[in-house]
Structures are given as C-alpha cells and as structure tokens.
C-alpha positions in Angstrom: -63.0 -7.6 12.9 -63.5 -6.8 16.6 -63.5 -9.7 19.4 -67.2 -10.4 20.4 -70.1 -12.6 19.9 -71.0 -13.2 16.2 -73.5 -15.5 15.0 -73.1 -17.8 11.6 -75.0 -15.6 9.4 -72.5 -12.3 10.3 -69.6 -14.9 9.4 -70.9 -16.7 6.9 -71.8 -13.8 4.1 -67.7 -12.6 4.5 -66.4 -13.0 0.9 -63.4 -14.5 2.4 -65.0 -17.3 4.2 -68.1 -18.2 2.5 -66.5 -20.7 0.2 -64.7 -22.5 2.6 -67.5 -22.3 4.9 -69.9 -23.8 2.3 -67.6 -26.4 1.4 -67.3 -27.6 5.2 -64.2 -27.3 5.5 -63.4 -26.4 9.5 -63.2 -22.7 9.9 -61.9 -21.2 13.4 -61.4 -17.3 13.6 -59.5 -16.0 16.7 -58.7 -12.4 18.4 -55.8 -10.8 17.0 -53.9 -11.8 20.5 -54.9 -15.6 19.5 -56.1 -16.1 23.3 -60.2 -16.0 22.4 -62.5 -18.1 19.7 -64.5 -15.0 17.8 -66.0 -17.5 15.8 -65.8 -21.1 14.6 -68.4 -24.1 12.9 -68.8 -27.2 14.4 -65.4 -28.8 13.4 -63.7 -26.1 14.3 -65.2 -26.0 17.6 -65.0 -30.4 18.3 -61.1 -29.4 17.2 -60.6 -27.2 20.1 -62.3 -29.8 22.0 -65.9 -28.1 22.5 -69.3 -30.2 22.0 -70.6 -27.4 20.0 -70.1 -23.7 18.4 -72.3 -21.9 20.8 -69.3 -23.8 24.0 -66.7 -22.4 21.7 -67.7 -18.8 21.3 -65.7 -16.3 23.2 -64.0 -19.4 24.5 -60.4 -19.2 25.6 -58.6 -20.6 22.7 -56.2 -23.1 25.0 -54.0 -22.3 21.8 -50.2 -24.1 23.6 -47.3 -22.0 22.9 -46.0 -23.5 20.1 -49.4 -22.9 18.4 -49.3 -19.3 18.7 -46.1 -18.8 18.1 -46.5 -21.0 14.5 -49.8 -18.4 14.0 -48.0 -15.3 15.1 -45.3 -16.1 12.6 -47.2 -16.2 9.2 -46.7 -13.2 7.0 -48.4 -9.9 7.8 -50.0 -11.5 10.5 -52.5 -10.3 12.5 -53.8 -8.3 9.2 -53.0 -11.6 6.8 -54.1 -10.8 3.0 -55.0 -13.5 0.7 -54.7 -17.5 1.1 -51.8 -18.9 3.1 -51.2 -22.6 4.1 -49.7 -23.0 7.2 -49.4 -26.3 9.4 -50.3 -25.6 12.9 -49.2 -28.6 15.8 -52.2 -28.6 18.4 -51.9 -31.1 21.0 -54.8 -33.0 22.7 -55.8 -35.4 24.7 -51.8 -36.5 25.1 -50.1 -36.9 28.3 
C-alpha cells in the first residue's frame, strides 16, 4: 500500500482489516519506514496521543526506538503475511 491520505471506506473494505475493524479493535497502519501514520481509527489514533483520526493521518508516528526496532523485527516484515502477535512497548506521558 503506498504512503498517502486514505479515508475509512478505502481501509475499511481490505479483507485483512475489516474484521478487526468491525470489531473495534484499535487498528493503526504505518509506512513501511514506520516514521508516518497511513491510516488509523479513533483508538488507534488517542494511542498515538491524537484527539482524532483526521490529527493522525500522515502524522509522524513518534514511534521511540525501541518501538520500531520491536516492528522491524517481526517476520517478513515490511511485507508481513497472515496474523502475527507481537507486544509492542510505547511510552507516553512518562518522564
């Protein structure tokens, strides 16, 4: 998928995200360098610390080096196939 501005609708009918998106779960999709938001619903977008998904797109992810790194390990990544849990530490609001 190529970095830009993409509204629900072009996310939401993607076989791979409609379920997840129906069920509410919080969905963020990022640029294969992880350093831009594509895409994200409204938890995604409070979890990155936006008000709302139209302040979150083409955001700069604020992704902290640990973060990435975690992402940019997972298998296959950035061309991931299939389900994969991963655990992702993202810090905010700590000092």
């Amino acid at each position: 998928m190529a970095s830009g501005r993409y509204s629900f609708i072009d996310i939401a009918v993607l076989e791979k995200i409609r379920g997840r998106f129906a069920a509410g779960e919080t969905l963020i999709l990022l640029s294969a360098d992880l350093e831009r938001v594509i895409w994200a619903n409204g938890a995604g977008a409070r979890l990155l610390g936006h008000p709302d998904v139209e302040s979150v797109m083409d955001a700069a992810a604020d992704l902290g080096f640990v973060a990435r790194r975690q992402i940019a390990a997972a298998p296959g990544f950035p061309r991931m196939e299939g389900d994969h849990a991963m655990l992702v530490r993202l810090a905010r609001g700590a000092t």
